[in-house]
C-alpha positions as CSV (number, residue, x, y, z in Angstrom):
1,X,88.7,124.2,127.2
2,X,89.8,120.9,128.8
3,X,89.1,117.9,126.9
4,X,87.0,115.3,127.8
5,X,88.0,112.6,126.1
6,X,88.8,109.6,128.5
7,X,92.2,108.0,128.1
8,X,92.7,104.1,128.4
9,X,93.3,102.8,131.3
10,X,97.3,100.9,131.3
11,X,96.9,97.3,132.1
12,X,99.9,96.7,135.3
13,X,99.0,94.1,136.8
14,X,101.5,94.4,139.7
15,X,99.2,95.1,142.1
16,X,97.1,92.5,142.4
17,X,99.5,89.7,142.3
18,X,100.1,89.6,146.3
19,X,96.5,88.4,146.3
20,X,96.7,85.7,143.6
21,X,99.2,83.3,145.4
22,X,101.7,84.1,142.8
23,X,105.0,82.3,141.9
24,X,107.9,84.4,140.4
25,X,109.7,82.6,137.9
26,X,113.3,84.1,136.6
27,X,114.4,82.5,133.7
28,X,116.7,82.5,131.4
29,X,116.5,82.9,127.1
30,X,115.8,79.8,125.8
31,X,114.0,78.1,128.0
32,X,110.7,76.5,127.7
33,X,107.8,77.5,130.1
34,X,105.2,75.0,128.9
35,X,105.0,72.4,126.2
36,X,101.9,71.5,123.4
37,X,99.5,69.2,125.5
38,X,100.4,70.3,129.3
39,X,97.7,70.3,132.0
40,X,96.0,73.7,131.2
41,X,95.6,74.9,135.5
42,X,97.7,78.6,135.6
43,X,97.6,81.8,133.8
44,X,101.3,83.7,133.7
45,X,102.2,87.7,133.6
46,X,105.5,89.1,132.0
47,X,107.0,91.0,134.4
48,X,109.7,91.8,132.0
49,X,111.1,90.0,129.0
50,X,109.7,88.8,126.0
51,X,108.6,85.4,125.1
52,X,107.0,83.2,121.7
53,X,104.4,81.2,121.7
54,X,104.6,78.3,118.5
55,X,102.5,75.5,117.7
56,X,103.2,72.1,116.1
57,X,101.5,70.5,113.4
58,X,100.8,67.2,113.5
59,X,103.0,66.8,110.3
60,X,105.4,68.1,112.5
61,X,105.4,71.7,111.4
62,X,105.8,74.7,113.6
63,X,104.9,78.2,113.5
64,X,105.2,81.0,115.7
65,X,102.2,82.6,116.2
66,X,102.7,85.8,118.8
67,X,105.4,87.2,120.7
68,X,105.0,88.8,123.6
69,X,106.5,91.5,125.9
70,X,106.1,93.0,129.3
71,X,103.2,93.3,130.5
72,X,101.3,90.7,128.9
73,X,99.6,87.9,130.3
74,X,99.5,84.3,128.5
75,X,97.9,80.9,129.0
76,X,94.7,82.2,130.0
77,X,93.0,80.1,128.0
78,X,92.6,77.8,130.9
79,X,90.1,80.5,132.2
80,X,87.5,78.7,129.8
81,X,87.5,75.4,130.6
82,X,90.8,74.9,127.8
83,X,91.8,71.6,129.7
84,X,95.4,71.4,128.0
85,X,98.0,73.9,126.4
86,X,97.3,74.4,122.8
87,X,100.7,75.8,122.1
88,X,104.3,76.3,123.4
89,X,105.8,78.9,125.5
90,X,109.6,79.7,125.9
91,X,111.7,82.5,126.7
92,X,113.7,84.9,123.9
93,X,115.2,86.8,126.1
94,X,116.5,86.6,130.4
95,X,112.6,87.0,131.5
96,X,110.5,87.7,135.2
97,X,107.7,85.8,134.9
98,X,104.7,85.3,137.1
99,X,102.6,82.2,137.5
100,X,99.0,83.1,138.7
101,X,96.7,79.9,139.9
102,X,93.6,79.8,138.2
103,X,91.3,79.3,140.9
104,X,93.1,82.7,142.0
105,X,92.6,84.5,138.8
106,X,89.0,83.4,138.5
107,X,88.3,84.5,142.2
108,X,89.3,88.1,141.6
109,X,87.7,88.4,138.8
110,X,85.0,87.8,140.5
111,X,85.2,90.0,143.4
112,X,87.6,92.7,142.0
113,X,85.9,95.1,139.3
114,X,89.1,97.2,138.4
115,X,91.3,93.9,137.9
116,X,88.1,92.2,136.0
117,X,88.3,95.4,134.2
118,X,91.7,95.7,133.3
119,X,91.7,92.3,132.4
120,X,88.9,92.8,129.9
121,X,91.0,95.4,128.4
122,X,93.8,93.3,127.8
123,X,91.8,90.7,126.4
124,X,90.1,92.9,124.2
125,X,93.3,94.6,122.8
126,X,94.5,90.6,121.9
127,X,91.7,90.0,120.1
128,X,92.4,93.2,118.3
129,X,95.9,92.0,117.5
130,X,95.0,88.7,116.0
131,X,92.4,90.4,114.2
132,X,95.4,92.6,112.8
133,X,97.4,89.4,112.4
134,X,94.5,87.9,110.1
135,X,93.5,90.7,107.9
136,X,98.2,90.9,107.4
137,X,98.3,87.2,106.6
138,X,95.3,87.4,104.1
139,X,96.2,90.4,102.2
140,X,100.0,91.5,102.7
141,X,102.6,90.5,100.6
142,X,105.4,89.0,102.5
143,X,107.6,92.0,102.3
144,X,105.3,93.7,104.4
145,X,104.1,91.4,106.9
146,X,108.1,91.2,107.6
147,X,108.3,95.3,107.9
148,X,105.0,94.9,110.1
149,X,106.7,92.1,112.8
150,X,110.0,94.0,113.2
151,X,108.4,97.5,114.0
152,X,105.8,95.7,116.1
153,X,108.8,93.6,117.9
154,X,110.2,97.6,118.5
155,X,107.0,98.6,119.7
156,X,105.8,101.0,117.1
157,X,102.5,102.1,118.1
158,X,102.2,101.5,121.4
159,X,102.0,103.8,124.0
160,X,105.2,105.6,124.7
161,X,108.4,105.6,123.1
162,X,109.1,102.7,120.9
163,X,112.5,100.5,121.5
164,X,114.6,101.0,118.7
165,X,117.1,98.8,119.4
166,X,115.7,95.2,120.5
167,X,117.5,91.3,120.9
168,X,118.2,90.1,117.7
169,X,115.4,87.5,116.5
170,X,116.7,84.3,114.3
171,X,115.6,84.7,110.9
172,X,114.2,81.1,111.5
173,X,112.3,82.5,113.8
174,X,111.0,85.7,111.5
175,X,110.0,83.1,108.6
176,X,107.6,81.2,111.2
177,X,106.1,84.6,112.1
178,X,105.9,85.7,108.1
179,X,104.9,82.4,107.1
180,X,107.6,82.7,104.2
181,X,111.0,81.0,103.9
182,X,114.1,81.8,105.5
183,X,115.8,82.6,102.6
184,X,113.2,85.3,101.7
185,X,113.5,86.9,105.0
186,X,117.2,87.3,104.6
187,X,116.8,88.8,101.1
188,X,114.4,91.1,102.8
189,X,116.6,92.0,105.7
190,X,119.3,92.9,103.4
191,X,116.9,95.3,101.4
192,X,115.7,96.9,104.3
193,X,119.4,96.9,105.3
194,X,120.8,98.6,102.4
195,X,117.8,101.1,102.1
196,X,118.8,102.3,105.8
197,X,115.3,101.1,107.3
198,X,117.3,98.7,110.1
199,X,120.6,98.3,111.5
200,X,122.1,94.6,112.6
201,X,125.4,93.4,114.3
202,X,124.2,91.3,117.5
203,X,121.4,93.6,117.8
204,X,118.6,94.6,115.5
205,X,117.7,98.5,115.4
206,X,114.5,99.8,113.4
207,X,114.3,103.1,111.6
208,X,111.1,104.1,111.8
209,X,111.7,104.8,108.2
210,X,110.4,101.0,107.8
211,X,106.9,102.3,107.9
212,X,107.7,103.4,104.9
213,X,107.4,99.3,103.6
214,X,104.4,99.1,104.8
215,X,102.7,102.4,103.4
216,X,103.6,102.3,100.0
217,X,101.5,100.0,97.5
């Protein structure tokens, strides 16, 4: 007997975006899509590519609090009246990016119930994931919120095959996303090196042997 269980619907946003007045971006690694404090007026997609979004502390002290891949939207917080960017987006890798007016956005979600639904879905799965990210900060040790990023920067858990082999990540960067030092994350890497749960030389490959991290207490 068949069953009846009812998959998720896959958020692709592709298309809708002739009836948004989109923009397509290409840019390149490294570069900075909007700044802490910018007019808030445009949502973006990732058509491909992977970005981070940081935030700067009035003591001057930044963090990096999501990274995100294909797929994803970002910046909608304009959507609620947000009137300028709380954060900073820039490119880690070559990236297609999309920028969506928000009048646009806010019109079909209006008048299109499977993109206002879609949406919802995607919205609801990021609220998930900072959910995720709250309960890791509060109770992980730094060990394993470390194991956690790299297998969620390989996918591990999403739908479809995870990428095992991804851009290499600055351990800078890592130590913003642990909230830890640098110097940790490197004595980390190395164990997780020499135990055969990742592989490095210009790119980073994850074992999904690293579960293994976060698993045992």
């Amino acid at each position: 007997m068949a069953s009846s269980k009812r998959k998720a619907p896959v958020f692709d946003a592709k298309p809708f975006l002739s009836n948004m007045g989109a923009t397509h971006l290409t840019l390149e690694a490294h570069q900075t899509i909007f700044t802490q404090g910018d007019p808030a007026d445009a949502i973006f997609y990732i058509e491909e590519g992977r970005i981070k979004i940081t935030v700067l502390s009035h003591e001057g002290k930044e963090a990096v609090v999501a990274i995100l891949d294909s797929g994803d939207f970002f910046g909608e917080g304009c959507l609620t009246g947000q009137p300028l960017r709380m954060a900073t987006v820039s490119t880690m890798t070559d990236c297609a990016i999309v920028r969506l007016e928000k009048a646009a956005v806010i019109r079909l979600l209006h008048e299109d119930h499977e993109f206002s639904e879609l949406f919802m879905l995607f919205l609801l799965k990021r609220n998930i994931r900072v959910e995720e990210d709250l309960v890791d900060q509060l109770f992980n040790s730094s060990e394993k919120r470390l194991a956690r990023i790299l297998l969620l920067l390989a996918n591990f858990g999403k739908d479809g095959q995870p990428e095992t082999i991804i851009p290499k990540v600055s351990q800078e960067t890592l130590a913003q996303m642990v909230g830890t030092t640098r110097g940790r994350v490197n004595a980390f890497m190395n164990k997780f090196r020499r135990l055969g749960f990742i592989e490095y030389n210009g790119k980073l490959e994850i074992h999904s042997s690293l579960l293994n991290v976060i698993l045992h207490d």
